[in-house]
C-alpha positions in Angstrom: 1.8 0.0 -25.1 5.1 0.3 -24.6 5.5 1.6 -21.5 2.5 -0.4 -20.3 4.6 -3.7 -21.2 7.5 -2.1 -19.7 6.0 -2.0 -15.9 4.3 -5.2 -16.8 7.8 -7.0 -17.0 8.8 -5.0 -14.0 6.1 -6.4 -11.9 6.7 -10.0 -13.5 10.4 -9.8 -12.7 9.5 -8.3 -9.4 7.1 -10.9 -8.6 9.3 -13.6 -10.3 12.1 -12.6 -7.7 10.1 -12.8 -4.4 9.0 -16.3 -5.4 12.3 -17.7 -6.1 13.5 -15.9 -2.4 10.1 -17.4 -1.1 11.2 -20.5 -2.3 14.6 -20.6 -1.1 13.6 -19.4 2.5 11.1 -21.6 2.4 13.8 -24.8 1.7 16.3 -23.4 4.3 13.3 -23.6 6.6 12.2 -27.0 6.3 16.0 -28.5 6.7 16.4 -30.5 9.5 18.8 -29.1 12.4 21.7 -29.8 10.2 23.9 -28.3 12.9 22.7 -30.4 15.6 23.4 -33.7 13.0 27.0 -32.4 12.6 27.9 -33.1 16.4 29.3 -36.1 18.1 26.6 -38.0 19.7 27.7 -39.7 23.0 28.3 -43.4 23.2 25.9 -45.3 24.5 28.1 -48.7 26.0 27.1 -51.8 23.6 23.9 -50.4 22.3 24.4 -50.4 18.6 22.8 -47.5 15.9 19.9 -49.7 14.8 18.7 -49.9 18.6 19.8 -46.4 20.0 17.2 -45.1 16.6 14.4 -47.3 18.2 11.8 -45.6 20.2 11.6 -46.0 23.7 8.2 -47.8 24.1 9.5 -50.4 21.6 12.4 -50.6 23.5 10.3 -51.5 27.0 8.1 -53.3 24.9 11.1 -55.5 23.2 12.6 -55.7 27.0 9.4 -56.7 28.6 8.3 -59.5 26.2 11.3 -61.3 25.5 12.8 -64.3 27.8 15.6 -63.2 30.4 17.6 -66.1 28.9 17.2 -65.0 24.9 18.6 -61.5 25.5 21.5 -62.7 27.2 22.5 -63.7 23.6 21.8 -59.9 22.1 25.4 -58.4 22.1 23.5 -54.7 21.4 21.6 -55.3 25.0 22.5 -54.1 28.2 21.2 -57.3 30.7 21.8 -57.0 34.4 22.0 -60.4 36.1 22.3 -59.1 39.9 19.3 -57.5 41.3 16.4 -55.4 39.7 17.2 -52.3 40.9 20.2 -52.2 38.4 17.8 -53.4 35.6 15.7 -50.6 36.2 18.4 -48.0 37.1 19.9 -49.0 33.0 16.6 -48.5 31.5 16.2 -45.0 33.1 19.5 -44.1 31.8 19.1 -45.8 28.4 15.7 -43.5 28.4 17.4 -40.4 29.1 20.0 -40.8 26.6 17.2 -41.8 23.8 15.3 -38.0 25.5 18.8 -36.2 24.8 19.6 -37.5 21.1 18.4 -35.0 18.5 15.2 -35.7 16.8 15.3 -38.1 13.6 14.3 -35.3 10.4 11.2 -38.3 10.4 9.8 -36.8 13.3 10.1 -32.9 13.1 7.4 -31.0 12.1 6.8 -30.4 8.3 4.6 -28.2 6.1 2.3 -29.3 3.6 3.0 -26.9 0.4 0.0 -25.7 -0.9 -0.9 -26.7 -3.9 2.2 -28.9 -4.2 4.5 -26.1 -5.2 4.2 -22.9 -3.3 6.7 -22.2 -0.6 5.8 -22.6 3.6 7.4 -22.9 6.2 7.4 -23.8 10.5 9.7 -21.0 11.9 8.5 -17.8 12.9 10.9 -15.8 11.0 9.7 -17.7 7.7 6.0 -17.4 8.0 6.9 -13.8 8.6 8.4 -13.3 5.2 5.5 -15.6 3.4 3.1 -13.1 5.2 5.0 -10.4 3.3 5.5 -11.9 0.0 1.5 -13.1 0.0 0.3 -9.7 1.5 2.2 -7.8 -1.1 0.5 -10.3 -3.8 -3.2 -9.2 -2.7 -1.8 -5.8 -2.7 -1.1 -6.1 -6.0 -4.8 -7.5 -6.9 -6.6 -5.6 -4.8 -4.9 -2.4 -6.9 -5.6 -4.5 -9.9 -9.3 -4.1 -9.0 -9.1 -0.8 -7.9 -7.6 0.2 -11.4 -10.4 -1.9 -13.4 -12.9 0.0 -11.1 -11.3 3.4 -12.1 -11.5 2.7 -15.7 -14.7 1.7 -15.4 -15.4 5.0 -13.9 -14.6 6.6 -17.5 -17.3 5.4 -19.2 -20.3 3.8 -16.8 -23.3 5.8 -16.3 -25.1 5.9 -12.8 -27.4 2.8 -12.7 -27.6 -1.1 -12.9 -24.1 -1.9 -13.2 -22.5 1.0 -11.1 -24.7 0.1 -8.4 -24.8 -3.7 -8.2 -21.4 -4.3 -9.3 -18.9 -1.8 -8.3 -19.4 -1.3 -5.0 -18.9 -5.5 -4.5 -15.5 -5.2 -6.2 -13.7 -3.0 -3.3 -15.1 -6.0 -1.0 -13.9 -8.5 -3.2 -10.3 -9.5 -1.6 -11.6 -9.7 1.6 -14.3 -11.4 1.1 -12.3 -14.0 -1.0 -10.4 -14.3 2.1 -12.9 -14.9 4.7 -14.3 -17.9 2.1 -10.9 -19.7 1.9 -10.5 -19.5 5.8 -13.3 -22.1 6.3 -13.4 -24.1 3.2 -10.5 -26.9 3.5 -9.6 -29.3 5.5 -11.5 -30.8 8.7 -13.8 -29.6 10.8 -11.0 -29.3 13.4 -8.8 -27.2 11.2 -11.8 -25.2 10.0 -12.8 -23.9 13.6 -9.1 -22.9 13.9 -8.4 -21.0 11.1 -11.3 -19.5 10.7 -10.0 -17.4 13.1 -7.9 -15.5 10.5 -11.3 -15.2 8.6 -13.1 -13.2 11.3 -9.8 -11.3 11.8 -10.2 -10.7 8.3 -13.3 -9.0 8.5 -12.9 -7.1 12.3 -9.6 -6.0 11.0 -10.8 -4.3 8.2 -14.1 -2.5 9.8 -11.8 -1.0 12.8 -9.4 0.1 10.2 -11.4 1.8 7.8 -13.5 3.4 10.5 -10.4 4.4 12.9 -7.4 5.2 9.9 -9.3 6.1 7.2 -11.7 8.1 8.8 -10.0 10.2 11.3 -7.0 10.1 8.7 -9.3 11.8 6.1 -10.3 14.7 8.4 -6.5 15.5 9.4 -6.0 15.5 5.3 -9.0 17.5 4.6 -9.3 19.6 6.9 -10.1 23.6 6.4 -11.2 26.8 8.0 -14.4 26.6 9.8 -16.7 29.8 9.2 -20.3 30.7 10.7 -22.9 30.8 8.2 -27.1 31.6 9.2 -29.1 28.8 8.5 -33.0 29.6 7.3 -34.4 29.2 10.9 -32.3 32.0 12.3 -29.3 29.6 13.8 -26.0 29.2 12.8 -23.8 26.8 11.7 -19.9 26.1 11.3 -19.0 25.3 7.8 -15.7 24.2 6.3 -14.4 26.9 3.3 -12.9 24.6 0.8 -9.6 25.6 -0.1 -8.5 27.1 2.9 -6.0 26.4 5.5 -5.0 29.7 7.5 -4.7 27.9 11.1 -3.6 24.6 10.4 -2.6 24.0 14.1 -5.7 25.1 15.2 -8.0 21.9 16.4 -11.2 24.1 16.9 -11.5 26.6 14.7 -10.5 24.1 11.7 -12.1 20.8 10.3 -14.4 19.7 7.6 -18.2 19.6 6.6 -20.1 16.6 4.7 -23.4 16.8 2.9 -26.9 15.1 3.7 -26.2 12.1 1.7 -22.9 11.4 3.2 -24.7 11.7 7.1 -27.8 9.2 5.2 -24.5 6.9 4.5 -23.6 6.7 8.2 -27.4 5.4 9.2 -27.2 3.2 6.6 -24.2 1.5 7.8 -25.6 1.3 11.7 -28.8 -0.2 10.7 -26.5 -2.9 8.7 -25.0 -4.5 12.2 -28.4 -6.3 13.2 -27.1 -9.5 12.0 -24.1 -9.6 14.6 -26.3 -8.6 17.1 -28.5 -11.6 16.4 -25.6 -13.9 16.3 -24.6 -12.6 19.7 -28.2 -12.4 21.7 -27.6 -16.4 22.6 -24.6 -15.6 24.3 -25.7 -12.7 26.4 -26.7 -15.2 29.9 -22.5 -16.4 29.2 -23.8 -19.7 28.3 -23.7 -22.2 25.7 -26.3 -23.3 23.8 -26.8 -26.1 21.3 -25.1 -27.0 17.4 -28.3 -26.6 16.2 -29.5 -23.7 18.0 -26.7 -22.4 16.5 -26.8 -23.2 13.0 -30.1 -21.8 12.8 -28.8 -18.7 14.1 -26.2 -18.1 12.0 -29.0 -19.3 8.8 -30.8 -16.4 10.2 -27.8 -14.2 10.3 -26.9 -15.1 6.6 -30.1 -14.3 5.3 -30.7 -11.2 6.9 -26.9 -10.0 5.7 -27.9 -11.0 2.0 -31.2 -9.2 2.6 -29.0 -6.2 3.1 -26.8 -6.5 0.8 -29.9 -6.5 -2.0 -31.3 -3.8 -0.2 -28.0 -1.4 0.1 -27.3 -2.6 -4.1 -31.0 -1.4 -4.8 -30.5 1.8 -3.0 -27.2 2.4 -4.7 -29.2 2.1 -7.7 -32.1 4.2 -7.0 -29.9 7.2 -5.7 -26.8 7.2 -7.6 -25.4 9.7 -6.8 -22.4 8.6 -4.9 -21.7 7.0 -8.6 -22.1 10.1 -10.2 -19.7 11.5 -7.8 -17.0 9.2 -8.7 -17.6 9.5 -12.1 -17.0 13.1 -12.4 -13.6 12.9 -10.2 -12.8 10.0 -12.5 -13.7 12.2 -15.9 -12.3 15.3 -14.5 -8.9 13.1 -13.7 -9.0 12.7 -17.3 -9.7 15.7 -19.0 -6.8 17.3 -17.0 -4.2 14.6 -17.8 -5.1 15.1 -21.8 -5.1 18.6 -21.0 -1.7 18.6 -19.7 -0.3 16.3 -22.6 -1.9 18.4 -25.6 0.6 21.7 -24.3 3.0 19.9 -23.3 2.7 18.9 -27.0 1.7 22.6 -28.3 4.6 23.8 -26.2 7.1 21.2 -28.0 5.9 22.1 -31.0 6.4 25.6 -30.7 10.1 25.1 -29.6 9.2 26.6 -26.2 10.3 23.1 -23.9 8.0 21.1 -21.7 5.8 22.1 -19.1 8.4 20.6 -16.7 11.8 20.8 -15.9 14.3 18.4 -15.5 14.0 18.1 -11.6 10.7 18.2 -12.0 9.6 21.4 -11.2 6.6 23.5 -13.3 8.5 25.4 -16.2 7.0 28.9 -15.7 8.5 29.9 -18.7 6.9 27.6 -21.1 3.2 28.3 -18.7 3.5 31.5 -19.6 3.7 31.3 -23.1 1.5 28.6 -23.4 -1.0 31.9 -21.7 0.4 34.3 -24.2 -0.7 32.0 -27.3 -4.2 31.5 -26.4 -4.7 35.2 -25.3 -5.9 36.7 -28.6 -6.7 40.4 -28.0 -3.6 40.5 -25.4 -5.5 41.8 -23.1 -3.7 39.6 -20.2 -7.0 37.5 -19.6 -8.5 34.4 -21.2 -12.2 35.2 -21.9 -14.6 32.0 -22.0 -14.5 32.1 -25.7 -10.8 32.0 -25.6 -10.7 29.0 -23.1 -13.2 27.4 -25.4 -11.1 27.7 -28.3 -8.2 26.5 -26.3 -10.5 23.4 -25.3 -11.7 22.8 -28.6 -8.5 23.8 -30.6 -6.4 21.5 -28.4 -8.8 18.6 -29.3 -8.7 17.2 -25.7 -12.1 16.3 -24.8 -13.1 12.9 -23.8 -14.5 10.2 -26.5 -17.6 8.0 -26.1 -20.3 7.8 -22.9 -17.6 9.9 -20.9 -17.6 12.5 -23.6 -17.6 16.0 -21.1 -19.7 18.8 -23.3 -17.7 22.0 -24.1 -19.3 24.5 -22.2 -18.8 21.9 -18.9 -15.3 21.5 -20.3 -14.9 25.0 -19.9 -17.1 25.5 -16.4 -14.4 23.0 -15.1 -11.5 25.0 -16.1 -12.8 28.1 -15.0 -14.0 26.7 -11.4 -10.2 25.5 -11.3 -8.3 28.4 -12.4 -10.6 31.5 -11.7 -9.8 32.2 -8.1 -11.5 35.6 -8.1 -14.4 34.5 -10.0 -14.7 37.2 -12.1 -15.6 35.0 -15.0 -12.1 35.4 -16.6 -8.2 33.8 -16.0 -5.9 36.0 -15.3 -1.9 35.5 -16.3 -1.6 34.7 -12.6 -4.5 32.4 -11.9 -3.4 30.5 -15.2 0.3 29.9 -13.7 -1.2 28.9 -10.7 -4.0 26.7 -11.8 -1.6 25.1 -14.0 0.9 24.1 -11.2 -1.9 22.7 -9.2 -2.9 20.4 -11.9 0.7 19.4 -12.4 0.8 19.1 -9.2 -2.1 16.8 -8.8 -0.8 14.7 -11.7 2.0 14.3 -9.8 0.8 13.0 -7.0 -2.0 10.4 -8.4 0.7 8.7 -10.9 3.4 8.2 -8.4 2.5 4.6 -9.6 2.8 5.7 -12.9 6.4 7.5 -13.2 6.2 7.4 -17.1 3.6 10.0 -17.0 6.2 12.7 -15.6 8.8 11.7 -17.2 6.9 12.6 -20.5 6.1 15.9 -19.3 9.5 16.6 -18.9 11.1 17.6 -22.3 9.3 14.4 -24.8 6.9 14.6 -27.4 3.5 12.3 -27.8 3.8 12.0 -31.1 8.1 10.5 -32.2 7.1 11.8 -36.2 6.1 15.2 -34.0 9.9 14.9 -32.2 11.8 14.5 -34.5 11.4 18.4 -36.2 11.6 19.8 -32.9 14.7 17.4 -31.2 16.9 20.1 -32.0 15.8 22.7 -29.8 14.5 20.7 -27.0 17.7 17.8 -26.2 18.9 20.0 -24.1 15.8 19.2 -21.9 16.3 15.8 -23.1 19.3 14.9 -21.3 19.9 12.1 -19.0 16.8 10.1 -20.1 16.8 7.1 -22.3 15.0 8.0 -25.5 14.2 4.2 -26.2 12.1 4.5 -23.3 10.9 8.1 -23.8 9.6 6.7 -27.1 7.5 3.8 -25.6 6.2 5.8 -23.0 5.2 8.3 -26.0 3.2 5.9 -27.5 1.4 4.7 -24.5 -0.1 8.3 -23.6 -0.8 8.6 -27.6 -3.4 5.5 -27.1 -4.2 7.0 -24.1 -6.1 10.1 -25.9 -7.4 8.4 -28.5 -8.8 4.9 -26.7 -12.4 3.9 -27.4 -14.7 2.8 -25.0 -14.4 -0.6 -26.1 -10.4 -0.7 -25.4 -11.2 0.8 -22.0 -14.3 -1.7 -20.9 -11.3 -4.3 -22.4 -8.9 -3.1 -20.5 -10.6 -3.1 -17.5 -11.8 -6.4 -17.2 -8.7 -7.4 -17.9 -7.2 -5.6 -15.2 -10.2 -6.6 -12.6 -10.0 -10.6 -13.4 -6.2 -10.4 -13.3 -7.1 -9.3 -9.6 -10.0 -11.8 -8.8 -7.4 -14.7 -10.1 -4.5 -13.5 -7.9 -6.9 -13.0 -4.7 -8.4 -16.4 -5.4 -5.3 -18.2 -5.9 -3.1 -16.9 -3.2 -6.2 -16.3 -0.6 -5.0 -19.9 0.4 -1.6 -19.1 1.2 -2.1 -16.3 2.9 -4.5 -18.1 5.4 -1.7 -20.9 6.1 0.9 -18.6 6.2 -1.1 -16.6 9.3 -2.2 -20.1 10.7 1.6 -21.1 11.0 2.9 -17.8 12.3 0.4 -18.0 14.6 1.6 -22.4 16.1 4.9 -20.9 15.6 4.8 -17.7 17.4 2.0 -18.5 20.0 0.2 -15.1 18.8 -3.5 -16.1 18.1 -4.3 -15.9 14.9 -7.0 -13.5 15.2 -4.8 -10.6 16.3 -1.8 -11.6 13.2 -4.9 -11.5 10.6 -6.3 -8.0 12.6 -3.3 -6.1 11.9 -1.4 -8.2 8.6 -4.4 -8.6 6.1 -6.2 -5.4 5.8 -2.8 -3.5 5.3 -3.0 -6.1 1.9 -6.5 -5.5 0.9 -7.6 -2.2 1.8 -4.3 -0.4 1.0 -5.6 1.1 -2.3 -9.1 2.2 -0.6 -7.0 4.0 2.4 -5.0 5.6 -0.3 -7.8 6.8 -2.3 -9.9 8.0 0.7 -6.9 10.1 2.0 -6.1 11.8 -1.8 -9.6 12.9 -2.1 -9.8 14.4 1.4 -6.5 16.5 0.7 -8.2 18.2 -2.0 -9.7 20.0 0.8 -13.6 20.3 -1.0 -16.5 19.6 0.2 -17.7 17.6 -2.5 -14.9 15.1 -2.2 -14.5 15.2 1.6 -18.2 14.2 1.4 -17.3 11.5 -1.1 -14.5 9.8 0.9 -16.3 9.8 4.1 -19.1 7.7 1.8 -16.7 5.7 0.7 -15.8 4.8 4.7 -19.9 4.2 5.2 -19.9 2.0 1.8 -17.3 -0.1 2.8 -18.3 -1.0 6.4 -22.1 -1.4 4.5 -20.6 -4.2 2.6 -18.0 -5.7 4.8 -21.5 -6.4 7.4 -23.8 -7.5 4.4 -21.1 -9.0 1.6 -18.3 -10.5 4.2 -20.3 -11.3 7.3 -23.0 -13.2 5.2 -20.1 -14.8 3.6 -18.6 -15.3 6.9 -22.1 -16.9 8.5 -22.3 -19.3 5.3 -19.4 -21.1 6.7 -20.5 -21.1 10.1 -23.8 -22.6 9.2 -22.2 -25.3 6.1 -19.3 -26.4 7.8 -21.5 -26.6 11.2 -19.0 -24.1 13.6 -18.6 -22.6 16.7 -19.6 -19.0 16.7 -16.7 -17.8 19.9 -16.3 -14.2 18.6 -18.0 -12.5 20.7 -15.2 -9.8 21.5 -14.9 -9.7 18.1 -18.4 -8.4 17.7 -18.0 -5.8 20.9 -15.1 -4.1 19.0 -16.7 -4.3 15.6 -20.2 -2.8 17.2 -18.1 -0.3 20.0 -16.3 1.1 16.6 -19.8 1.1 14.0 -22.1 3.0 16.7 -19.0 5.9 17.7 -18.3 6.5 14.6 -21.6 6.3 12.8 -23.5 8.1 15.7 -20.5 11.0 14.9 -21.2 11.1 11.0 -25.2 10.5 11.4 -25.6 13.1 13.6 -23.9 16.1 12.2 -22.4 17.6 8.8 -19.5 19.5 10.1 -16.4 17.4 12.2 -13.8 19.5 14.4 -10.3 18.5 14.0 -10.1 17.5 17.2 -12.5 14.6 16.8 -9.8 12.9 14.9 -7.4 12.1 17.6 -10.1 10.0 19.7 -11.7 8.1 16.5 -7.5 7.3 15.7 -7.2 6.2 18.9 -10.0 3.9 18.6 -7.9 1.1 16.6 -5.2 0.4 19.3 -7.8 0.3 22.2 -10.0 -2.1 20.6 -7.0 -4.3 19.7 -6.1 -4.4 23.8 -9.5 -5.0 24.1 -10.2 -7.8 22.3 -6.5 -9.0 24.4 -8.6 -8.4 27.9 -11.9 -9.9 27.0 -10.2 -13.3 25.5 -7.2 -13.8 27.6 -8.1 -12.3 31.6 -12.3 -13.1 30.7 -12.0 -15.4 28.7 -14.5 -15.0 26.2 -15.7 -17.0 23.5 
């Protein structure tokens, strides 16, 4: 717990610190021009303070109203008695002294904090920073969620709850953010910021399908090889693993299985409803409120239809569950794996499985071989791998429990590179590096993790006969720490599934309370950038907001596609399909709810061209083959900065609605 509570402060403190910064820019924003205040105003003849503050209609109004003969006894009046044309020339000027005076601090503009205590601001410069201080918040949650999700992972089975209520968790923030967009204040504020709602949701689907997609075949990209299908033809199929022509754009790329190309229909057929909200506008006309209520009704229902159907399906055919499942469990069984030597290797005096800069300690590998091969015959049979597994005692607890011989499959799939149904000394050294190497990389969150690996024991009572011969690996770290960190990875192995369903919900309504809380902000901060910077909202929310809430999916998607396999290319590329199912079922139907409640203008329709020109390329290009060139990335990348000058042409030259 230790180590847990020690990144939990960090955050705090973290978080603590951009509010108090948020909250000081947010004051030096909302001071009047003090500058201007500090000069010399000019005199203004016999007009006195109390009537050079007065506004100028009072002023014409006091003027106009008042006997000729009463003002000549107002010493702070300036009263012609020649001719008109003075009177009127002395007005003019009094006017255009009152148009050069500063503005009282009455009249500037002001923000309205929201909730009463969070920090805004008028200046372009400030609602830039709340943008990042809020974004970085539902970064924060959305990982939170992501987390939850993953732990969840560990010990859900394929079924009701995998399929109805994870795959609504990844839409979560944004969805939470389309709602807030629409919900407060008039009808009149509503219509305008509900333009950061549907730049929400058009933001999101072009950068999921564009960056995530055509990122994840650059990442996972392999050899492509000619293989005879059953009716005599032949087809190019990626060889996982292998990367001999990495600048080749032809000859290289990656192939997906059926289910994956089933995913990419699924998400097509999912568009109807903007296609219905859109067929009204098709002549370029208007049409009525009501017409278009019931439209959007229409639209709503058919989106929740979908969503039903798509959460049935996932149900039915779990297998994209099962899929994640087993990266999640085989995450696991490595990471135990990893920490049981590391222990066995401390405990034998021969040092950590890493070195100090963080390196794979080949020496300590190597003996860590040399102990488990019993007949020294310089090759672990499956009965010695299953003695290690067993012996070692690090097989998962509860529904994820992995069975022994699968334990062993896995291990064997991962280090026997020859597949000749034994490790050899070198297939061990290099399996193990790789899986170092892959905790490495998925805990860069996580630093504690390495750090433990580096020279400390799980188990301080374990330490403390063996500190002797390993401080020397020891050094420069602070064993208070070491020791915390010790004792979170010791609850680690030994954690029921109750402390992990715990733990998760913990971690996933920590996120839903963050997203719901700071959704609000993050909508006014956009909405003011936008007044302040004459940027429509709509292109701020495109680019800003689903940096914040789909950071952790684009992250994930990319680290399965570098794995360079099949299986999880075929899983990330579902993961893309999944999330654009439920951003046009989940969001949009959210989305229409408000239009159809809150009685609104539907003028998005470049909106929906870029959100339909991006579904239909890129799930034509998924639905209609298993295997993707390299090349196809470039185009499907470029995708996200043409639909953005898109949208640009259609609503400022054509003006659109």
């Amino acid at each position: 717990m230790g180590g847990r509570n020690e990144r939990r402060r960090m955050h705090v403190g973290a978080l603590a610190a951009l509010a108090a910064t948020c909250f000081a820019l947010a004051a030096i924003t909302n001071i009047p021009g003090v500058a201007r205040h500090l000069s010399l105003l000019p005199s203004h003849g016999y007009a006195s303070s109390s009537s050079s503050s007065s506004s100028p209609s009072s002023s014409s109004r006091a003027s106009s109203s008042v006997p000729r003969h009463l003002l000549l006894d107002r010493p702070d009046t300036i009263v012609s008695v020649t001719d008109g044309r003075e009177e009127q020339e002395a007005a003019v000027q009094r006017d255009g002294e009152r148009l050069s005076e500063p503005p009282s601090p009455e009249k500037e503009e002001r923000c309205e904090e929201v909730y009463g205590f969070l920090p805004c601001s008028t200046s372009v410069g400030g609602n830039a920073f709340l943008m990042a201080a809020y974004g970085y918040i539902i970064l924060v949650a959305a990982r939170l969620i992501s987390d939850g999700s993953e732990l969840l992972l560990q010990v859900l089975d394929p079924g009701l709850i995998g399929g109805l209520f994870l795959p609504m968790l990844g839409a979560m923030p944004d969805t939470v953010l389309i709602l807030v967009s629409g919900l407060g204040g008039s009808k009149e504020q509503a219509q305008e910021e509900v333009l950061v709602g549907m730049g929400v949701l058009a933001g999101s689907t072009v950068m999921i399908l564009t960056v995530a997609w055509g990122g994840s075949l650059l990442c996972g990209r392999c050899d492509l090889e000619e293989k005879q299908r059953a009716n005599g033809g032949r087809d190019l199929v990626a060889k996982d693993k292998t990367l001999t022509r990495p600048w080749d754009m032809v000859r290289t790329g990656v192939t997906t299985d059926e289910q994956t190309r089933l995913g990419a229909w699924i998400m097509m057929g999912t568009v109807v409803p903007f296609v219905i909200m859109q067929v009204p506008f098709m002549d370029g006309g208007q049409y009525p409120e009501y017409q278009a209520r019931i439209t959007a009704l229409l639209g709503m229902l058919l989106s929740t239809a979908g969503l039903i159907a798509y959460c049935a399906y996932q149900v039915l055919s779990p297998w994209l569950q099962s899929s994640k499942i087993h990266y999640a469990r085989v995450h696991l069984m490595r990471t135990r794996a990893l920490h049981s030597l590391h222990d066995l290797a401390l405990k034998n005096t021969w040092g950590g499985l890493l070195n100090t800069d963080g390196t794979p300690n080949l020496e300590t590998i190597q003996r860590v071989f040399r102990h488990f091969d019993e007949d020294g015959n310089g090759t672990l049979s499956r009965s010695e791998l299953k003695g290690l597994v067993l012996g070692l005692g690090i097989r998962n607890q509860g529904p994820g429990d992995v069975p022994a011989d699968q334990e062993v499959a896995a291990w064997m799939r991962d280090f026997d590179s020859n597949s000749d149904g034994e490790i050899g000394h070198e297939e061990f050294v290099s399996g193990m590096q790789r899986w170092i190497a892959h905790l490495s990389s998925s805990a860069t969150h996580r630093p504690s993790t390495m750090s433990l690996l580096r020279g400390t024991s799980m188990d301080t009572k374990f330490l403390e006969g063996h500190l002797a011969n390993a401080k020397g690996q020891l050094e420069g770290l602070e064993q208070e720490l070491e020791e915390e960190v010790e004792d979170e990875e010791e609850e680690q192995v030994v954690k029921t599934p109750g402390q992990i369903y715990r733990e998760a919900i913990l971690l996933i309504a920590g996120g839903a309370v963050l997203v719901a809380v700071f959704a609000d902000p993050v909508i006014d901060s956009i909405t003011a950038f936008s007044r302040a910077s004459h940027i429509p909202a709509f292109f701020v929310a495109f680019v800003v907001t689903p940096l914040a809430s789909n950071a952790s999916e684009l992250v994930s998607s990319l680290y399965f596609a570098m794995k360079k396999r099949r299986r999880t290319i075929s899983l990330t590329y579902s993961q893309v399909y999944g999330a654009i199912t439920m951003n046009n079922t989940l969001c949009l139907g959210t989305f229409l709810a408000l239009i159809y409640f809150r009685g609104l203008a539907w003028q998005f329709s470049s909106e929906v061209v870029i959100i339909l020109l991006n579904t239909f390329i890129v799930g034509l290009l998924g639905g209609s083959r298993h295997t993707f060139t390299t090349w196809m990335a470039f185009p499907v990348l470029l995708l996200y900065p043409v639909s953005l000058a898109i949208v640009a042409y259609l609503d400022i030259c054509l003006r659109w609605q």
